[in-house]
N, C-alpha and C positions, 0 to 999 in steps of 0.2 A: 588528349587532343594533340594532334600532330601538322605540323605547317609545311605543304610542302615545296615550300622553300627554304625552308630548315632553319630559322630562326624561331627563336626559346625567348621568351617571358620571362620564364622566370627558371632556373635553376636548383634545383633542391639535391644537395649531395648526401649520404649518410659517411660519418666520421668512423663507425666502426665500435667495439666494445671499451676502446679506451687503448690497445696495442700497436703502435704502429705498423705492424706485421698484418693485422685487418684490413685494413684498406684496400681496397680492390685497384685492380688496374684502372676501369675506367676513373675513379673519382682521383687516381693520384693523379691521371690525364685530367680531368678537367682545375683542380688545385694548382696544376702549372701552370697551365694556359690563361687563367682567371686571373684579372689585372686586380681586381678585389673581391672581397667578400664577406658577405653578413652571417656571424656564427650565433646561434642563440645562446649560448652562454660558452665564455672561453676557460669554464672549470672542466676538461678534458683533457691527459696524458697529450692525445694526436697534435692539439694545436700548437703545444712546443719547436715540433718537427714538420711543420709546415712551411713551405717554401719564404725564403726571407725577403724576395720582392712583392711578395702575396698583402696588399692594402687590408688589414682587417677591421671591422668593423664587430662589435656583440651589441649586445641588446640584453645585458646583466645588469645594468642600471635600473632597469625595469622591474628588478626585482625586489628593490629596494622602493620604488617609488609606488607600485600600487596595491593594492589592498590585499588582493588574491590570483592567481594563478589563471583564471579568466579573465580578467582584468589583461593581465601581461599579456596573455596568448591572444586577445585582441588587439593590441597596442601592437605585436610581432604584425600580426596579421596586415593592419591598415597599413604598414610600414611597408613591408613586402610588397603589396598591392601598388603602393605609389613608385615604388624603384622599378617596379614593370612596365611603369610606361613611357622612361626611356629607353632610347634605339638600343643600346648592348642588354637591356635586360636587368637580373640581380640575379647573384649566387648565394644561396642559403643555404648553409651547411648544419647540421645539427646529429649529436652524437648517436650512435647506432645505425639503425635502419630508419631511413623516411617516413616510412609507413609503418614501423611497430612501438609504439607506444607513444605518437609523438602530435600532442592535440593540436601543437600550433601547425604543423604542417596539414593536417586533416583540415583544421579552418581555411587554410592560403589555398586549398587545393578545390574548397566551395568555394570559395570566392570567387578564386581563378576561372569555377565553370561560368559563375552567373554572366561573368565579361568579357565572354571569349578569350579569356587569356591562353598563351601556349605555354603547359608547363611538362618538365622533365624532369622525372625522378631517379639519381643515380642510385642504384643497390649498393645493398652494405652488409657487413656480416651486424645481427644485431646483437642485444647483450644477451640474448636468448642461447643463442648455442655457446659459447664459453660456457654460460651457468648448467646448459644441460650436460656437459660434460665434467662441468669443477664436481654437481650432484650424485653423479651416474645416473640418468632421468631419461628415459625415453618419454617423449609427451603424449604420446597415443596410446601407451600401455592401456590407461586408466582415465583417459582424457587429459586436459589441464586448460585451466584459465589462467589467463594473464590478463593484468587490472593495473591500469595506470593508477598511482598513489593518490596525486592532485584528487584523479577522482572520486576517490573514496576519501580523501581529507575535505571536498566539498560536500559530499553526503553527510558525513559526520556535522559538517558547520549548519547546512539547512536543518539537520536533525535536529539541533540542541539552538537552534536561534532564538530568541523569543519573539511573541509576534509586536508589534511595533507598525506605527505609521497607520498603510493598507493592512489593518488586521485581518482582513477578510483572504485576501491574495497570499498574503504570506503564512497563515492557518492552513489556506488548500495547498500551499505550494509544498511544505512541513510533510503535510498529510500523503502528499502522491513519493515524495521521496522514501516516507516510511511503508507505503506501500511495496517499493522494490528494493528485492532483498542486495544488497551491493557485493555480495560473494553466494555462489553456493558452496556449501563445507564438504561436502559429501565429494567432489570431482579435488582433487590438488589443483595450489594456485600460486602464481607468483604473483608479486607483485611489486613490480619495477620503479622507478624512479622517488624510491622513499627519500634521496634528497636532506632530509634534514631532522632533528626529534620534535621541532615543529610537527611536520608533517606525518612523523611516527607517531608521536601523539595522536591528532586526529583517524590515522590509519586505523589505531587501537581499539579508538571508540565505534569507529563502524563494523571493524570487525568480531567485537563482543557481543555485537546486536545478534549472530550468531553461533559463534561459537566459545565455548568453554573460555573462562580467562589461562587454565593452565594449559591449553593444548601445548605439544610441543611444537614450535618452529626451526626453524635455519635462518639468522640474517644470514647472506653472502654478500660480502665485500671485495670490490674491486677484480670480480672473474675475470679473465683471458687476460690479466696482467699477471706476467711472471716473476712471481718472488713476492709477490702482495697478496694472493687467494689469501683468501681466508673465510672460512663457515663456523657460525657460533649457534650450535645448539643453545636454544632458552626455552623460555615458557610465553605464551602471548602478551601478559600481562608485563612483560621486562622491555620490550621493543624497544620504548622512548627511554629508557633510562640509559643507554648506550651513548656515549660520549664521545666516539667517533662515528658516528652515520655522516654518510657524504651523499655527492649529489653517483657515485658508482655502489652505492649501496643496494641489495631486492633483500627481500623478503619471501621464504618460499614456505608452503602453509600442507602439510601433508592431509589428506580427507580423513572425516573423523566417520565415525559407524553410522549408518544412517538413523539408527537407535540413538543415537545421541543428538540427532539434528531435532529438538524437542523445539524450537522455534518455526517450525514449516507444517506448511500440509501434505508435503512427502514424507516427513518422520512420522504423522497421526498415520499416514495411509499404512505405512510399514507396519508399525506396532498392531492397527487393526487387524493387519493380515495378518500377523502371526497367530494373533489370538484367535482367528477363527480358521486357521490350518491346521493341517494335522497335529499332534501333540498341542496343541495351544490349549485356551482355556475351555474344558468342558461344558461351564456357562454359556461362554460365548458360543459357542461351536454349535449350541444346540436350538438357537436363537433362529427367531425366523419374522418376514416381514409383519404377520398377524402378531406375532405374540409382544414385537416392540412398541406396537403401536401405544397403550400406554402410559411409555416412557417417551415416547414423541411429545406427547398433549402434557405429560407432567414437568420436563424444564423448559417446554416452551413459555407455560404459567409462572415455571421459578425466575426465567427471564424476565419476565411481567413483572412480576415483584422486585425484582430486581432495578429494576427502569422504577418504579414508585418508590422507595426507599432511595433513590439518590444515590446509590454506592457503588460508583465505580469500581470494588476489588470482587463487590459479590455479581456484580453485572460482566466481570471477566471470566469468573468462573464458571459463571451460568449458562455463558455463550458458548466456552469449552466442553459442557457437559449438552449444549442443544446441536454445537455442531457433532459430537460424538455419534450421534445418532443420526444426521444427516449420511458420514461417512461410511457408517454402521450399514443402512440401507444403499448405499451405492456399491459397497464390498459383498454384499448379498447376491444384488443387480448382475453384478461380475462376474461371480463363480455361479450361475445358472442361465450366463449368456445373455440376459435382455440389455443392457447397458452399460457402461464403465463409466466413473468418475469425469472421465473426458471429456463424454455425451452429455453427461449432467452442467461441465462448466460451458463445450461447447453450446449449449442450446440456451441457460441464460443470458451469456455472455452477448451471442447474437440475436436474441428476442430485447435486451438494453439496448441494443446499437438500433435494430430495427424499429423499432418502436420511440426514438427519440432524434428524428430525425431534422429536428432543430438545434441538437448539439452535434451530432453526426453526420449532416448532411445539410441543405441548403433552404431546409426551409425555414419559414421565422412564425413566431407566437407573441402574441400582445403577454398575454400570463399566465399563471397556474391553469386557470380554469381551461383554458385556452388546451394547454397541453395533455390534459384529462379530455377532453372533445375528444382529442387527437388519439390517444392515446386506446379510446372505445374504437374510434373508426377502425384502427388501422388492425384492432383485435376481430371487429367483426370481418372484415378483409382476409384475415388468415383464416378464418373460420368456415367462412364461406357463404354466402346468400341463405338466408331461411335460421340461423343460426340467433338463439337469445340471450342476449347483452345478461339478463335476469337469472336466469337458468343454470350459469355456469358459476355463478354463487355456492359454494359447497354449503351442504347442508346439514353437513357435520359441526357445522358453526356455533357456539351459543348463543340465543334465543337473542339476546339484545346485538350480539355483534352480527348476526344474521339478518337480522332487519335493520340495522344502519346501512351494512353493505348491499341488499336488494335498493334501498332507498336512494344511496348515494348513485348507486350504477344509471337508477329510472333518471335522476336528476341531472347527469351528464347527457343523457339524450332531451332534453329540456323538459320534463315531467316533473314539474314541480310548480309549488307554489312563489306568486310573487314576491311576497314579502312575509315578514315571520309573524306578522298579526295575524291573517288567515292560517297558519298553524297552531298559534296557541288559543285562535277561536276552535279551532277543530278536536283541540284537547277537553278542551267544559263542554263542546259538544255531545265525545266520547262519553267523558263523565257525566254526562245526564241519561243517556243510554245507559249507561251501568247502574245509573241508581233504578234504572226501571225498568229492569229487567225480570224476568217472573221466574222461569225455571233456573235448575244449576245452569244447566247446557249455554241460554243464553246467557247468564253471566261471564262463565266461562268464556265465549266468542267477545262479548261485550268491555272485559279485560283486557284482552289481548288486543282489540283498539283501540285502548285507554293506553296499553303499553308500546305500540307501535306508533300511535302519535306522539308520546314523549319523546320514542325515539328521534321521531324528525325535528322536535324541536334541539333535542342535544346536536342534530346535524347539523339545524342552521347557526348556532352558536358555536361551532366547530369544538364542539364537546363530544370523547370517545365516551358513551353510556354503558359499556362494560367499565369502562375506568372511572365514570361517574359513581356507579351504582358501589362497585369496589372500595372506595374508598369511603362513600357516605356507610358500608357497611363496616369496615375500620373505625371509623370514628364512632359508630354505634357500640362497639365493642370495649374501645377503650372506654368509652364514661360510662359504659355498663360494668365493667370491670371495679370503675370507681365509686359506682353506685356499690356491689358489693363488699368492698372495704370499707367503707363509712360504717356499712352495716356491719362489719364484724367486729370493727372498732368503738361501736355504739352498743351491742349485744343488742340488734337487733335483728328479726328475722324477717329475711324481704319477702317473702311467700305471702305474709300474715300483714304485713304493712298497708292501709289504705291509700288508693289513690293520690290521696291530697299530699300522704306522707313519702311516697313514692314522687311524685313531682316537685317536691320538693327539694330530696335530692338528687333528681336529675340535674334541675336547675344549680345546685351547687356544682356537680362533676362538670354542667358545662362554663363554668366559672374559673373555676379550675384551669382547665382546658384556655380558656381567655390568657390568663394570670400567664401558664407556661409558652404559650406560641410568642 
């Protein structure tokens, strides 16, 4: 934003890499001119040799006084804000470039727009090109990212917080940070303002979430100061144990093989492909949409199992072995042209956003049920007039979870009963029909009503009836298991055993069964 009458709000210099030789003309013009000035921290070579009538003021106390690094940069921030709205303004100098790595000036710079403030940013050489030169580093070779530290020592802190207080707010909040991966490994990275082994620490732990503890690194200390460079080849895992990191200290991070990025869905997508590229694996290679099919149906079940057994390490495993085969058919999709991976996340991605347009947009929902309404409409909508809510149930489904989901779909359009007494009359109903029924055929039909109104009652109980039926079928198993040990432990034989003596030890295995839960 520009005034033109040429009066400035606020003033933002950059100090340069740490050399006095950096500093550019304009900023050394405006450091004389300036009756004072707010440096965000006076740990800088430059500010030595900064003009002796120059009033300075920092804001390194700050670092001492609050908790974390957004804390401070808020604290800079209100600061700056209020010295802007006296007549001369405020000069806010801060090392490097204004704009490269520098969160407090990014905050004063939204601020500034919200309130019309006039501000002006002087160029700076920043610590980026020393270091690209101390390296020999072209940055567009290969790409490169540069990652403020702070930042990643706050991912690291939200990662490992526990949750506390709003358990619910700081669960989701945990969860969206470890959704974003805070480096890619694959591109080189620097990353500037490590500051301190505070902060190398934290640095450390985020960035193991992706890559290897031994990769090799470069700390670079003190570039474009002459007679102090210095570059210390280590391993990832050593960062924090260094005893001189200062506030001129980066971190440069060379990209590992995309084979090794074994934490992402760009390393599964790679390895996929090799294995169904030329020379890859003959298995794979010979693999086609019909013939996976199933290994689709078989760990989506292990995942099932997985989820009932309670175990998070075989429930990790299971989803890596149900996504394999997700990627497996999108790398198929790819090399015969119908679709890429892309298409697969673009179209969930925006069928979530579209379809929920009380998180994503302006409209509101009283509750669940509410959003399930919503959620048919806006399906029959995409679909088009004439289209059936019922119909697009696959019917590849098993027999009980196919008639939950026909039933659940009618009942979102309000096809249901009022209360669950009219259902579980409609079950002894069934059942008196099936008791009197005369051929197979009608029995056969007469069952499958008996079976489809259980079904609706495990609905209205918000019971899954594949997960019902699953587990009463588990439990039948284990105390039939122990009905046969009894027996072998008795030298008896259960084939030849009467009733009476057969319920008997049923009723023991489910004793048992009591005694262990």
């Amino acid at each position: 934003m520009v005034d033109p009458k040429g009066h400035i709000d606020i003033t933002v210099v950059g100090l340069g890499p740490g050399d006095h030789q950096y500093l550019t003309l304009e900023a050394q013009q405006v450091l004389r001119e300036a009756p004072e000035i707010y440096l965000r921290t006076t740990q800088h070579p430059v500010v030595a040799s900064l003009p002796s009538t120059l009033l300075i003021h920092s804001f390194d106390h700050l670092y001492e006084e609050r908790e974390s690094f957004s804390e401070v940069y808020a604290a800079i921030t209100e600061r700056i804000i209020e010295l802007a709205g006296r007549p001369q303004g405020v000069v806010y100098a801060v090392p490097g470039h204004p704009l490269v790595a520098e969160e407090s000036v990014r905050r004063i710079a939204t601020e500034a727009k919200k309130r019309g403030l006039i501000i002006r940013f002087v160029s700076a050489v920043s610590f980026l090109e020393p270091l690209f030169t101390f390296l020999e580093l072209d940055p567009l070779a290969q790409g490169l990212q540069v990652i403020d530290a702070t930042v990643l020592a706050e991912y690291s802190e939200v990662r490992d917080e526990p949750a506390a207080g709003d358990e619910d707010g700081r669960r989701y909040t945990a969860a969206k940070v470890w959704a974003r991966r805070p480096v890619d490994p694959t591109v080189p990275a620097i990353i500037g303002q490590l500051h301190s082994r505070t902060v190398a620490s934290a640095v450390k732990l985020a960035l193991l979430e992706v890559y290897p503890d031994h990769h090799e690194v470069v700390l670079v200390r003190w570039a474009g100061i002459p007679g102090k460079e210095e570059k210390r080849p280590m391993k990832l895992y050593q960062i924090d144990r260094q005893k001189d990191i200062d506030h001129l200290t980066s971190l440069y991070l060379p990209p590992i093989d995309v084979e090794e990025d074994l934490a992402s869905m760009a390393g599964l997508r790679h390895i996929i492909y090799r294995l169904r590229a030329p020379g890859g694996c003959p298995w794979d290679r010979k693999q086609s949409h019909d013939s996976l099919k199933p290994y689709l149906i078989e760990e989506a079940y292990e995942v099932l199992e997985a989820l009932d057994l309670g175990d998070p390490d075989k429930l990790r495993e299971e989803l890596g072995d149900l996504l394999l085969q997700i990627v497996l058919h999108s790398q198929m999709a790819t090399e015969s042209g119908d679709f890429s991976m892309e298409d697969v996340f673009r179209g969930i991605n925006a069928k979530l956003i579209r379809r929920h347009p009380h998180v994503f947009g302006d409209r509101t929902v009283a509750d669940a049920s509410e959003v399930l309404r919503n959620w048919e409409q806006i399906k029959r909508e995409e679909k088009g007039e004439g289209s059936s809510t019922i119909e697009s149930v696959p019917r590849i489904l098993p027999a009980l979870a196919y008639a939950q989901s026909v039933q659940r779909r009618a009942a979102r359009l309000g096809f249901d009963w009022k209360e669950i007494s009219g259902v579980i009359d409609k079950v002894a109903e069934e059942v008196q029909e099936l008791a009197a029924a005369g051929s197979a055929e009608e029995r056969r039909q007469e069952l499958g009503d008996v079976l489809f109104a259980l079904v609706n009652v495990a609905r209205w109980l918000d019971i899954d009836a594949e997960d019902a039926l699953r587990l009463a079928s588990r439990k039948f198993i284990k105390r039939f298991e122990y009905v046969e040990k009894l027996c072998a432990e008795r030298s008896l034989q259960l084939s030849k055993l009467s009733p009476e003596a057969l319920d008997k030890l049923w009723e023991e295995s489910k004793l048992v069964e009591k005694d262990a839960d």
